[in-house]
C-alpha positions in Angstrom: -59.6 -125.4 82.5 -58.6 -129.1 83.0 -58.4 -130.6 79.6 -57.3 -134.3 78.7 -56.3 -134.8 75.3 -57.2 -138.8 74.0 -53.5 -139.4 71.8 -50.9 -137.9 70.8 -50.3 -137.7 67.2 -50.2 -134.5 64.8 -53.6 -133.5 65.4 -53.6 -134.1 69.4 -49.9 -132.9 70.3 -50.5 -129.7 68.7 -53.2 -128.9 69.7 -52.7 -129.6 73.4 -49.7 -127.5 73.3 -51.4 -124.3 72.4 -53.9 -125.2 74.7 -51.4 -125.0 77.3 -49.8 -122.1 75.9 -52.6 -120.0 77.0 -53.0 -121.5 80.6 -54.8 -124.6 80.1 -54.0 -127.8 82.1 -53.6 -130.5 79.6 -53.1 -134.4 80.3 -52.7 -136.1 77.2 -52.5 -139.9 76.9 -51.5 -142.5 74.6 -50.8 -145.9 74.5 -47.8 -145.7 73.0 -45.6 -146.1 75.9 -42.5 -145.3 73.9 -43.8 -142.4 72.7 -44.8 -141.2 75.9 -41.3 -141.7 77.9 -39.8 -139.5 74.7 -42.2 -136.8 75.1 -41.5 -137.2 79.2 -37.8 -136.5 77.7 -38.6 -133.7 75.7 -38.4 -135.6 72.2 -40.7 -134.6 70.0 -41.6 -137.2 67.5 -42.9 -135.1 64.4 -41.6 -132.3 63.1 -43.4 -129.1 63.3 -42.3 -125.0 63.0 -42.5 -124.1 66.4 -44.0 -127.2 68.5 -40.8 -128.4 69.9 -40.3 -125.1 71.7 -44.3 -124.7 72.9 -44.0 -128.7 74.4 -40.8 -128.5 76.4 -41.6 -124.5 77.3 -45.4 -125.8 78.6 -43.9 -129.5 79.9 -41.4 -127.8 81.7 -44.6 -125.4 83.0 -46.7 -128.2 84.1 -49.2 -127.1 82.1 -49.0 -130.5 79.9 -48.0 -134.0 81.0 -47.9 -137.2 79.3 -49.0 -140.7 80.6 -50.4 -144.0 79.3 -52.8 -143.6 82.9 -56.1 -143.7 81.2 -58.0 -143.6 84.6 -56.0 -140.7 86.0 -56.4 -138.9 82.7 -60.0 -139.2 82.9 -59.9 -137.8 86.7 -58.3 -135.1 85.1 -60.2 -133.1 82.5 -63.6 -131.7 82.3 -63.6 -131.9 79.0 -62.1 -135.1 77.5 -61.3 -134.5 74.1 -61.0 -137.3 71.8 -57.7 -136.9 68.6 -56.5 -140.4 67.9 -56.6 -141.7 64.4 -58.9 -142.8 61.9 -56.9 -144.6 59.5 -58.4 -145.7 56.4 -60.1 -149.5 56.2 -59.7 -152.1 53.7 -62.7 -150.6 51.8 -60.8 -147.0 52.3 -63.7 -146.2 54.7 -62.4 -144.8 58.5 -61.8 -147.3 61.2 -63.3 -146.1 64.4 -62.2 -149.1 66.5 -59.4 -146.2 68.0 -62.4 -143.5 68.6 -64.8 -146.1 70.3 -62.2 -147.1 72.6 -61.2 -144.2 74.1 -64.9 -143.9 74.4 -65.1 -146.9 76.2 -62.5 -145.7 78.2 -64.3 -142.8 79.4 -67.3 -144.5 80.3 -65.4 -147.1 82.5 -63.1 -144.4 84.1 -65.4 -141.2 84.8 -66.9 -140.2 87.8 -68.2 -137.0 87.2 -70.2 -135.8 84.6 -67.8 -134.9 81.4 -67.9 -133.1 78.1 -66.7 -135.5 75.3 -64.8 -133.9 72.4 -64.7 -135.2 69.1 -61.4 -133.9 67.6 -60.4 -136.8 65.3 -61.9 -136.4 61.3 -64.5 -138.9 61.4 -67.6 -139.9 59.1 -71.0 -138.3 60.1 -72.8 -140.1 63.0 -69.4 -141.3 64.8 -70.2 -138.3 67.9 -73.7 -140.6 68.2 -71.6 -144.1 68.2 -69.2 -142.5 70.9 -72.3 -141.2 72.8 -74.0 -144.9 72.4 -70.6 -146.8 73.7 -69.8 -144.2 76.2 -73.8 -145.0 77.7 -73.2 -148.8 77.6 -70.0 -149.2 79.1 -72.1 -146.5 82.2 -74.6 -149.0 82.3 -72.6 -151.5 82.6 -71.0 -150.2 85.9 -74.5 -149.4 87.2 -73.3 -145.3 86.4 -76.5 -144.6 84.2 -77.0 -141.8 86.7 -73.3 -140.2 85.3 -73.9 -137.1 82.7 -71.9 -136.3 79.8 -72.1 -134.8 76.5 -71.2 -135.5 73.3 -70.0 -132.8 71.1 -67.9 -132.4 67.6 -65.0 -129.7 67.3 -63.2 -130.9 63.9 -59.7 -129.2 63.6 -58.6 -127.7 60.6 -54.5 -127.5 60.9 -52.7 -127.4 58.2 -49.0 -129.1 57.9 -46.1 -127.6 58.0 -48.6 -124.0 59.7 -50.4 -126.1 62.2 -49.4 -124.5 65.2 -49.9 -121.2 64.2 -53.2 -122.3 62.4 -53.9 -123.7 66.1 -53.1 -120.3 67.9 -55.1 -118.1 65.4 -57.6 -120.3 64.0 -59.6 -118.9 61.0 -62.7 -120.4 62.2 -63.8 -122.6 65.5 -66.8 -125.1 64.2 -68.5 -127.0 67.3 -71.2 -129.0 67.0 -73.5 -129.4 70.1 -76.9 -128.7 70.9 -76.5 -128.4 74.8 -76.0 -124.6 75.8 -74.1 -126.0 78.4 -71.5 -127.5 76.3 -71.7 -124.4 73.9 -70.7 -122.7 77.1 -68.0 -124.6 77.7 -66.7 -124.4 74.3 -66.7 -120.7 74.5 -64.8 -120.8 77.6 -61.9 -123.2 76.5 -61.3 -121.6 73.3 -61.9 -117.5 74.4 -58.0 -116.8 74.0 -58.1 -117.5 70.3 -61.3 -115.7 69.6 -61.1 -112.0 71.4 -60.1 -110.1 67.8 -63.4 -111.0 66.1 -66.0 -113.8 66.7 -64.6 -116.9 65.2 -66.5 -119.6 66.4 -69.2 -121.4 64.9 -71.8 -123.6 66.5 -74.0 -126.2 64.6 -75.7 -129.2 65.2 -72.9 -131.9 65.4 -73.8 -134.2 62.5 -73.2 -130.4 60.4 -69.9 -130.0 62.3 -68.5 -133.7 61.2 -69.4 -132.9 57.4 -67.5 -129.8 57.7 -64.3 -131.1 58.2 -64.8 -133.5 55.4 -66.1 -131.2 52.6 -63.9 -128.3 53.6 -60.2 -130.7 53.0 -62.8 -132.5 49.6 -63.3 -129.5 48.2 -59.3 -128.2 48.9 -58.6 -131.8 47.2 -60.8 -130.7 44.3 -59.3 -127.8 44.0 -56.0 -129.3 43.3 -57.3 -132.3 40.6 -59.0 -129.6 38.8 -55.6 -127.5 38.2 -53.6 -130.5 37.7 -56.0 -131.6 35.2 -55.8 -127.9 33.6 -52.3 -128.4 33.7 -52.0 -131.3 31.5 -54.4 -130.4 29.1 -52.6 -126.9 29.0 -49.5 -129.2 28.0 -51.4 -130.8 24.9 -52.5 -126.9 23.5 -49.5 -125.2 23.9 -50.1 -123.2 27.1 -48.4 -122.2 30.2 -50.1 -123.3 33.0 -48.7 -121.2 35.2 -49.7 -117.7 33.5 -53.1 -119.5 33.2 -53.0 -119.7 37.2 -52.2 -116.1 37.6 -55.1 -115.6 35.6 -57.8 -117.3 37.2 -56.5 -116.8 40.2 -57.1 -113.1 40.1 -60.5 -113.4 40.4 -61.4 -113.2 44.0 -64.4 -116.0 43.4 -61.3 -118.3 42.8 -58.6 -116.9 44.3 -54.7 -118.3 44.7 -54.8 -120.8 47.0 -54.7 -124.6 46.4 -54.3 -123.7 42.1 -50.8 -124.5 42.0 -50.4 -127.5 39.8 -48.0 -130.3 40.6 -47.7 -133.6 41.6 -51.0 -134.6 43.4 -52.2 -134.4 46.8 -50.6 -136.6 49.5 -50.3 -136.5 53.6 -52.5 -138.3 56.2 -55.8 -136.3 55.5 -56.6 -135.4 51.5 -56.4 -139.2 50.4 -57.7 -140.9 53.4 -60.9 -138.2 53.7 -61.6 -137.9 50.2 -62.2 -142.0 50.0 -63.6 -141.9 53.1 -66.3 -139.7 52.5 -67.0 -141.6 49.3 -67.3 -144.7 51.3 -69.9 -142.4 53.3 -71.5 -141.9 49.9 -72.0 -145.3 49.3 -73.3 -146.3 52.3 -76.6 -144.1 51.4 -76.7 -145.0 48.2 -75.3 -141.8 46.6 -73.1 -141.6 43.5 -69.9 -139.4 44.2 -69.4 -139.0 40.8 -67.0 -135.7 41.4 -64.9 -137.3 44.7 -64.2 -139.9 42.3 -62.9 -138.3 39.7 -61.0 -136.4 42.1 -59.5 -139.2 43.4 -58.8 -140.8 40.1 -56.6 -137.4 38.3 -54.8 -137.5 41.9 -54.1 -140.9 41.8 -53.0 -140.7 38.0 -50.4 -137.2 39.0 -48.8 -139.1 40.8 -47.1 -140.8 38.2 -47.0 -137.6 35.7 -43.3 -137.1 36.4 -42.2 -140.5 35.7 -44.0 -140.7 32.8 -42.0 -137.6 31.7 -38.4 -139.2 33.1 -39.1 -142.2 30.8 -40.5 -140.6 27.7 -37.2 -138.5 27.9 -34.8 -141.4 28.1 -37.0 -143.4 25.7 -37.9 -146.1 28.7 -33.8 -147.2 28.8 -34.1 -146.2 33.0 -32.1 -149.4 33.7 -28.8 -148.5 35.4 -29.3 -145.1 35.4 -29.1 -142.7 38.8 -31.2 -139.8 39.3 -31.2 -137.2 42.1 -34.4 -136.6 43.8 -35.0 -133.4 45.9 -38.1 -133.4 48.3 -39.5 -136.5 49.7 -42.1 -134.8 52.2 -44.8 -135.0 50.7 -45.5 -131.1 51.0 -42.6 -128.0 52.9 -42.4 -127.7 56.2 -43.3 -131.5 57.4 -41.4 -134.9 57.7 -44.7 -136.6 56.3 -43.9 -139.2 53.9 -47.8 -140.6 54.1 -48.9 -141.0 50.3 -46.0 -138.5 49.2 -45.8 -138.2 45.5 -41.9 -138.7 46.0 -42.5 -142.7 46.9 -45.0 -143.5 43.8 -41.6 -142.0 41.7 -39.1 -143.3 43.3 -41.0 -146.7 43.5 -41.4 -146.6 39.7 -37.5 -145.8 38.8 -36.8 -149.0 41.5 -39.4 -150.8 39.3 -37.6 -149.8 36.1 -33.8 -150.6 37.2 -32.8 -147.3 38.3 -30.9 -145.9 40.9 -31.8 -142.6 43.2 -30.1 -140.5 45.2 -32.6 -138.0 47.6 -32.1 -135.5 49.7 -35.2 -133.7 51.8 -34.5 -131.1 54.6 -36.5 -132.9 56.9 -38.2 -136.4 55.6 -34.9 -138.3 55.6 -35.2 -140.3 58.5 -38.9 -140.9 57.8 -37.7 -142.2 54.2 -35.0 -144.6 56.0 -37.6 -145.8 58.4 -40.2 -146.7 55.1 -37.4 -148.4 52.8 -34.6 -149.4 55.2 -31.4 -150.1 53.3 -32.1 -150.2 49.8 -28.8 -150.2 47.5 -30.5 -148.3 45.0 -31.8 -145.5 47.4 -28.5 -143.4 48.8 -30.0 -140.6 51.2 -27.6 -137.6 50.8 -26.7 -135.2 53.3 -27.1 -132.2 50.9 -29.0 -131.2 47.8 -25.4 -130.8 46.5 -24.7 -133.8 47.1 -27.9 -135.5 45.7 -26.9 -134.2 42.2 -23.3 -136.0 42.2 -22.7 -138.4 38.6 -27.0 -138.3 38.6 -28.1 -138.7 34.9 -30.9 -135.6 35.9 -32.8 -133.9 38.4 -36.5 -134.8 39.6 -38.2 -132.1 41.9 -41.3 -133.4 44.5 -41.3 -130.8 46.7 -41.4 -127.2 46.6 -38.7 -126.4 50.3 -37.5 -123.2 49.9 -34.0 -124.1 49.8 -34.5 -125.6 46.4 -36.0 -122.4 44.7 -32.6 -120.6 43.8 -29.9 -123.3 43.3 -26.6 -122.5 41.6 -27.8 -123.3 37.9 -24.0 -123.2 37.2 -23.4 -126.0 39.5 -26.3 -128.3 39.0 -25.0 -128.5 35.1 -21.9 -129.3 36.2 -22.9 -132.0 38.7 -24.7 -133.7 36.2 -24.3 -136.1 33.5 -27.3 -134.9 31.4 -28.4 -131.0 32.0 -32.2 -132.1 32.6 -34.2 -131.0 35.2 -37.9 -132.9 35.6 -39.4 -130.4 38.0 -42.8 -131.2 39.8 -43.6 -128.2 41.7 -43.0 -125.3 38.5 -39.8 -123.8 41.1 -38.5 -121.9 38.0 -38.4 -119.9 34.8 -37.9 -121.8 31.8 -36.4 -118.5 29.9 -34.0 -118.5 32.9 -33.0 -122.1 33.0 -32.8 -122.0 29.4 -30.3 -119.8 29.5 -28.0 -122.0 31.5 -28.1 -124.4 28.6 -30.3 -126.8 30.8 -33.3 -128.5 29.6 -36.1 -128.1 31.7 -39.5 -130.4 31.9 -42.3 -129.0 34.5 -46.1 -129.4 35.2 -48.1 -127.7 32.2 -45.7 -125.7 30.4 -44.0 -126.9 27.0 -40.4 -128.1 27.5 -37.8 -125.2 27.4 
């Protein structure tokens, strides 16, 4: 099928490059003409297991191109599928203006009846707004004769997995009325759904919500164990035998009960206050999504708080090594990390740091430039050199089994203030280190 993907950000890239993985013909378009020469060049601007390879390997195919040619795009695809971004407003509510252009776009541009794809998380209504502009801008050419369809497809990738959340997707939701489009649908996305039937088709207001209460409730999910987790401080528990325990019951399960340091990225904070600001707008009280907002908001700072309890607020002058700045594994996404509301504190207080992330470094110099009291290492190793302790933001696998040994020796005070739980107390005990986490009593 011919398929022509409306920016190419996280969401977009990805999942035009599986879509050409399995034979598609993909034209994705961007205004960013920058970012489109890279891409033309095989540089890929975010980091992602496994997308580098599935770009240049389909580029280098045919099978996807990239241009800032918004009439030759729309030529292209059947189905024009719409992933720019919807960053957060003023009011934290999402700004279509991105949507509603490349809506206008299509309208001026097409010449043939096309299938419009909502892709980008937006608030509930937005596939009638794109429908509305998309019929203006037709009648504005005299086109009111032109066909299309409107129709929601909300993705559900998660960092750091997203392309092989992309390539076996544990659910398809599309939201369309039109057995036509549903049609279509089925078509574009058969290669991911031949093991079992995975998609699901709703009306399209239902398929919008989705996406926003499937990422609320993951959010809520984390506030509530972080809040567990600091009350489990206060009483003398281990939060982290308490997770095994609840966890264990399949109506709760594992996932998303690991407490830490709060939610962060580009989609948790921006959805959760977006779909408040949905809330509000018909008079409903989102007395839950605030409060889930308000304990991640307040994790954020949990660590610090710990850092300057420790060292009885006298922070001026001092150094400490900070490993992870993503703010989750397996991404370079800095976007409302934990890391930066810590590290912005200790600046705020007169101290130094010295990070180190496996992947987020160059997204860290881009955000705080030259800074003399940041100094971006080249190794964890290197992070903990003359640093008065360690302060852990994110849980990379390379962190979980350090040489104890050698961190004591590399610091000037055997602390660890670990945000993420990485290890056993009993065990860093033993190395004669003292070890503050997330809801477990101080070894």
């Amino acid at each position: 099928m011919n398929l022509t993907v409306f920016g190419i950000g996280y969401v977009g890239l990805v999942q035009a490059a599986v879509l050409a993985e399995v034979g598609h013909e993909v034209v994705c378009v961007d205004i960013d003409e920058a970012k489109v020469e890279r891409l033309n060049q095989g540089f890929i601007p975010i980091f992602e297991p496994g997308l580098e390879a599935l770009v240049k390997e389909n580029h280098a195919a045919g099978r996807i191109r990239f241009t800032t040619d918004a009439a030759a795009a729309v030529k292209h695809g059947q189905i024009q599928m719409i992933a720019v971004g919807t960053p957060p407003g003023e009011d934290g509510s999402a700004d279509l203006k991105y949507v509603l252009a490349v809506a206008e776009a299509i309208g001026r541009e097409m010449d043939v009846p096309k299938i419009i794809v909502g892709k980008s998380t937006v608030p509930v209504g937005t596939c009638e707004k794109i429908k509305a502009r998309v019929a203006e801008t037709l009648k504005a050419r005299g086109r009111e004769d032109l066909k299309f369809d409107v129709a929601s497809n909300p993705e559900f990738l998660k960092e750091g997995s997203a392309v092989a959340d992309c390539m076996k997707p544990d659910r398809i939701i599309v939201g369309t009325s039109s057995e036509d489009t549903e049609a279509v649908m089925r078509e574009l996305y058969a290669p991911f759904n031949r093991n079992h039937e995975k998609m699901i088709v709703m009306d399209v207001r239902s398929a919008e919500f989705t996406k926003y209460a499937a990422n609320c409730m993951l959010a809520t999910k984390i506030s509530f164990m972080n809040e567990m987790a600091n009350l489990a401080e206060q009483l003398g528990a281990d939060i982290e035998e308490v997770r095994k325990g609840i966890g264990s019951d399949p109506r709760i399960g594992y996932h998303f009960i690991y407490p830490g340091l709060g939610y962060g990225g580009s989609c948790f904070p921006k959805d959760v206050r977006a779909l408040i600001k949905t809330a509000e707008g018909v008079k409903f009280d989102a007395k839950l999504l605030r409060a889930v907002e308000e304990r991640n908001n307040a994790q954020k700072s949990v660590l610090f708080d710990k850092v300057n309890r420790y060292f009885q607020g006298a922070l001026k002058g001092k150094t400490f090594a900070v490993w992870g700045l993503a703010f989750k594994p397996n991404t370079d996404d800095m976007r409302e990390a934990p890391s930066r509301t810590l590290m912005e504190a200790l600046w705020a207080a007169g101290a130094k740091v010295q990070a180190y992330d496996p992947e987020a470094m160059q997204e860290c110099q881009a955000i705080y430039g030259q800074r003399e009291d940041l100094l971006l290492c080249g190794t964890k190793e290197a992070a903990l050199r003359g640093a008065d302790a360690l302060l852990i933001c994110t849980e990379w696998k390379s962190f979980r089994a350090p040489s104890f040994d050698a961190l004591k020796d590399a610091l000037t005070t055997p602390v660890i203030f670990d945000g993420r739980n990485l290890y056993d107390p009993k065990v860093i005990a033993r190395y004669g280190i003292e070890y503050h986490s997330i809801g477990r009593m101080a070894a």
